[in-house]
N, C-alpha and C positions, 0 to 999 in steps of 0.2 A: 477476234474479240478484243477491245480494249482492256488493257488491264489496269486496277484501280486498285491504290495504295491505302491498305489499312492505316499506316502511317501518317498519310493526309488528312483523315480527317480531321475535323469539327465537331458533331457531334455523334455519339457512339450510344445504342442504346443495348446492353446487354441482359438477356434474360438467363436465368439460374432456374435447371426443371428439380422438380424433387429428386429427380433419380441423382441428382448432380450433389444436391446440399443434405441429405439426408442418406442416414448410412442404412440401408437394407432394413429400413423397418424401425431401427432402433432410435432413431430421436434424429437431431441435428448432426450433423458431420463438419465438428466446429474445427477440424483440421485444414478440410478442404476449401472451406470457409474462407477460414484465415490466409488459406495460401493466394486465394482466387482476390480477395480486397488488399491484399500487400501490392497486386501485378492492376488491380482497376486504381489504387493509388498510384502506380507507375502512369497508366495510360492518365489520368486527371491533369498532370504536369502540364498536357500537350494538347488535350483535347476536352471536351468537354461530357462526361458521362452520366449515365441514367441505369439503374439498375431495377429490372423487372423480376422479381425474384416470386416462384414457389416456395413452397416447404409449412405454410401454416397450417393447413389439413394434417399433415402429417407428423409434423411437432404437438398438434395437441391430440390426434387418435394416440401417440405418445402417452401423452400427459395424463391423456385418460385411461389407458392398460384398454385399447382397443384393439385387437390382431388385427381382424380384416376390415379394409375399408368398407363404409357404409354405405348402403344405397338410398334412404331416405334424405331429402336436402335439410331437415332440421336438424340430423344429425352432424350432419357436415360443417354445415353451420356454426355449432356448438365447440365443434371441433377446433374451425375456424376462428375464433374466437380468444379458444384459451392458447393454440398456438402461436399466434399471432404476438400475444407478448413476449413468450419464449423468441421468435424469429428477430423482431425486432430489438430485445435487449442482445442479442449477440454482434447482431449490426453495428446496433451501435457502440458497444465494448470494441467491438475489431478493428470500424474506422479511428475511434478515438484513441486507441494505443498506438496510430500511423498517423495521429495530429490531426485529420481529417473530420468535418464536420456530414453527418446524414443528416437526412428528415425520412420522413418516415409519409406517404402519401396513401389512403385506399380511395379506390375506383370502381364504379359502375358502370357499365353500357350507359345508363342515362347520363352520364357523367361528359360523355364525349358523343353524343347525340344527341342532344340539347343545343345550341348555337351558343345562347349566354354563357351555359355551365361549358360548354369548350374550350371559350376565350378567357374565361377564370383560370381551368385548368391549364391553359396554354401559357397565361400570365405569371402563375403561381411557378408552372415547372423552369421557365425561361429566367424568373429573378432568382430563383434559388440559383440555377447554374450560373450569372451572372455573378454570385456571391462565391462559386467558388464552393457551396453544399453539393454533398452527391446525392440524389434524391433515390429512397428504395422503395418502388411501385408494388402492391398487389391487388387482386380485385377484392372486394369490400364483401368478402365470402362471408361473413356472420349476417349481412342483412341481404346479398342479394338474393332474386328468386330465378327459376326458371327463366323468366320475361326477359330478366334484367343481367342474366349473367351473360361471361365472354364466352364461356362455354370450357376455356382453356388461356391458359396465360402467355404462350406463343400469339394467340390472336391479340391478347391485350398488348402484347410487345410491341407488335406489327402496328396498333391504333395507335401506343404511344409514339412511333416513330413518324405517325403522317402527323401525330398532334406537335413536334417541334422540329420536323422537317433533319430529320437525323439522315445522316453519311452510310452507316452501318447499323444492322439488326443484327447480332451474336447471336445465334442459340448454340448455348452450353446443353448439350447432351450426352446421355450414357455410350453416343456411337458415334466413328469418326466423321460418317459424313451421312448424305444419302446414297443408298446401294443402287444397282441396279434390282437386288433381289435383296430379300432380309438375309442380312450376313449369315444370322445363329442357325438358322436354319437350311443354309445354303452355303459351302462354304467356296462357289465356284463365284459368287456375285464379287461385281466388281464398283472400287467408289466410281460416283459420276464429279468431277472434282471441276467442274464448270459448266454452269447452262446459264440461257436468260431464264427470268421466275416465271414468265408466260408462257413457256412454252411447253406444248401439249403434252409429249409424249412421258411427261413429267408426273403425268396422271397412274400412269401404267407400274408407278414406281414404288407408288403410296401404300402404306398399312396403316391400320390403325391400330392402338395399344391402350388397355390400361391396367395399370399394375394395383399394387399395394400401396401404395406412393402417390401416385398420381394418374395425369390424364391424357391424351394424345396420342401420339407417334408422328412419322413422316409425310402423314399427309396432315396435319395440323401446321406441319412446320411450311409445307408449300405454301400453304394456302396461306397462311403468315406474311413468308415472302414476296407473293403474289399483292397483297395486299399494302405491303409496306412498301412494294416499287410504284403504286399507284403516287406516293409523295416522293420519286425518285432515289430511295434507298436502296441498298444493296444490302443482300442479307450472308449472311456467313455461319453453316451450321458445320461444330466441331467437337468434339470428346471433352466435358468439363473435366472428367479426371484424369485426363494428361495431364504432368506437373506443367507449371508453367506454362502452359496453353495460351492465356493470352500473349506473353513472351515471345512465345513460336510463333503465332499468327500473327504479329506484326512485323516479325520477320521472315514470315514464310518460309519455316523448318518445320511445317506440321502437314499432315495431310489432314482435309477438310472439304468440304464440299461451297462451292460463291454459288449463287444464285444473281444473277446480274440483272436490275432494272433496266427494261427498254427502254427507259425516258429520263433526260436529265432529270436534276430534281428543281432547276428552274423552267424546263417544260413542263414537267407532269402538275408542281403549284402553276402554273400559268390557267393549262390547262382545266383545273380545277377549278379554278375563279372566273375563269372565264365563259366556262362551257356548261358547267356540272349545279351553278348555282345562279338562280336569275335575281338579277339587280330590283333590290326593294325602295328605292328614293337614289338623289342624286344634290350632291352636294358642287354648288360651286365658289371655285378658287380664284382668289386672284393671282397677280401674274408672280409675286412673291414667290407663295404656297407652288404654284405650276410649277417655278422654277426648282426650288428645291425637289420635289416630287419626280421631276424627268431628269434634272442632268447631274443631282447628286447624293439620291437614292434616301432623302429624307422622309421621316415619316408626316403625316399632315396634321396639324397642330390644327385649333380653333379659332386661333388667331387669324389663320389665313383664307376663313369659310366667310364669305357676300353673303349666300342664299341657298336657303335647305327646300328642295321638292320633294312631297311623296312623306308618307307618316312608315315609320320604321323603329324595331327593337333595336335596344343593343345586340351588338352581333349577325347583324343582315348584313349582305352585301350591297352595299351603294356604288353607283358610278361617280366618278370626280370631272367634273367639267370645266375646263379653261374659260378665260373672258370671252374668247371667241364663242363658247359653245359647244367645242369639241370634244369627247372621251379623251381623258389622258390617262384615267388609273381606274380599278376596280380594287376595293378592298373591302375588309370587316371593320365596322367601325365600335369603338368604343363604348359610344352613348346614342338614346332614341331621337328621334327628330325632335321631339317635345324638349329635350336638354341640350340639342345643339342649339337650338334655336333663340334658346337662354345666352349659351355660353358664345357662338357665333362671334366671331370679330375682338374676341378676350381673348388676351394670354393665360397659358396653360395654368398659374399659380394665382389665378381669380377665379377657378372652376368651384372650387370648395365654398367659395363667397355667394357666387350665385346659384347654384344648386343645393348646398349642403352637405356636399361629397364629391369625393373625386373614384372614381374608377381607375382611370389611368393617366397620364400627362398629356398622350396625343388621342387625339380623335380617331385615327386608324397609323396603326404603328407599320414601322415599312417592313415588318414580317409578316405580315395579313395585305401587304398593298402590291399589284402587279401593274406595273407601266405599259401602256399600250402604244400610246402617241409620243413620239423627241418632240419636245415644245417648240419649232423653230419659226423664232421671229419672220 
């Protein structure tokens, strides 16, 4: 098996379970907290990070003097709620005594199954890290329902990681990796400290758990995995309260368990775009736009669109066609065929003139665009 340098990456997206930020029941575990955002301010320097964080159920059954977690969702909800400002005021006290700027994001299932509302959310998470904000993710627990929820904030990790195409998935958990057997209960199991995420026998390995706290276990986290190597990520599940944990796993002093995606993560987005979603309209380019587009990985501006076929939302997949007529790109585009049509053959800072808004600068940015054809004269 290849081996793959935490150290290398780009982007990192780490999720935080309750059992990790929260002390047995009793509210936040603003020690652990504090130690874990000193060491994601270290990894920020170098890479670019997202944090998917639990704990607002459980800060506000807190808040509320609830013992046992609830089983009706309107309580949770509730819950959800008023924890929620507890989670996020400590966030952001912890980054900003490390200089470091959060935002604060929630999310739906509909959020990132929606086309439009993907490419918003893809937009919104991509300039904040651009800016250099570390953004803290949870699911939108006070309004969502059964329909709408992720079910568990492991699978929300894993979506946010196909949603900006991240290097590494972290699950900070109560245990060091995955077992062969549940450790507590076994104590002859042994860690699996390397597998790819697909692979079966993987299934055999799985429990599920839910505590006081929260919700999952190790087959939450495969199936995480599994799903975040669909965008060529690699996921990494390890013990949150080992000091310095991310420290040690970027040095590899810790034991932990890799889950390795079978597929780059410029095959697995290829093949996504390629395969997984059919082209709604087709846009073509002149030889400008081609050029940049094939030999120096630009994104495709309006300026350099002839002629829009086929009616399309923002956020469809269009094909891109050279003067010849040839495929050269598939991507998601920005705006509908009705506003390219408008904007067509204009530069990027006449968009707002002739529509009344702008979306985004290019028409499909080259993190949504996949090259098929070298444009060769």
């Amino acid at each position: 098996m290849k081996k793959y340098k935490l150290s290398e990456a780009k982007k990192v997206i780490i999720k935080l379970g309750s059992g990790i930020i929260t002390n047995d029941g009793k509210g936040l575990d603003e020690i652990c907290l504090q130690n874990i955002v000193k060491q994601i301010c270290k990894f920020n320097k170098d890479m670019q990070v997202v944090i998917v964080s639990s704990g607002a159920i459980a800060a506000g059954l807190k808040r509320l003097e609830i013992k046992q977690r609830p089983k009706q969702l309107c309580e949770l909800q509730a819950a959800a709620a008023v924890g929620q400002m507890d989670l996020i005021q400590i966030y952001q006290k912890l980054f900003s005594n490390e200089g470091e700027l959060s935002a604060q994001i929630l999310l739906t299932h509909n959020d990132l199954s929606d086309r439009e509302r993907y490419l918003n959310a893809r937009s919104t998470l991509n300039n904040l890290l651009e800016k250099n904000v570390i953004p803290v993710i949870n699911e939108n627990d006070s309004i969502a329902n059964e329909e709408i929820k992720f079910g568990d904030n492991d699978n929300l990790a894993a979506l946010t990681a196909n949603l900006i195409e991240a290097d590494f998935l972290i699950l900070l958990t109560d245990q060091v990796g995955l077992f062969s057997d549940d450790p507590r209960t076994n104590k002859e199991s042994v860690l699996i400290d390397h597998a790819f995420a697909d692979d079966e026998r993987l299934d055999l390995l799985a429990h599920d758990t839910v505590s006081s706290v929260g919700s999952g276990g190790m087959k939450t986290k495969i199936l995480a995995a599994r799903r975040a190597a669909l965008s060529g990520t690699h996921t990494i599940i390890a013990n949150g309260k080992e000091k310095d944990i991310l420290d040690k796993l970027i040095k590899n002093e810790v034991p932990h368990t890799f889950l390795e995606s079978p597929s780059s993560k410029l095959l697995a987005r290829k093949n996504w775009l390629a395969g997984q979603l059919k082209a709604k309209g087709i846009v073509y380019v002149d030889q400008g736009a081609a050029d940049a587009i094939v030999k120096t990985g630009k994104s495709l501006l309006s300026i350099g669109v002839e002629r829009v076929s086929g009616e399309f939302d923002r956020g469809a997949l269009v094909e891109c066609h050279n003067s010849r007529g040839e495929v050269i790109a598939k991507g998601l585009v920005n705006y509908s065929s009705k506003e390219l049509v408008k904007i067509m053959g204009h530069p990027s800072d006449k968009i707002e003139q002739l529509i009344g808004y702008i979306n985004e600068n290019s028409l499909i940015h080259r993190n949504n665009l996949v090259v098929f054809k070298r444009d060769n004269k």
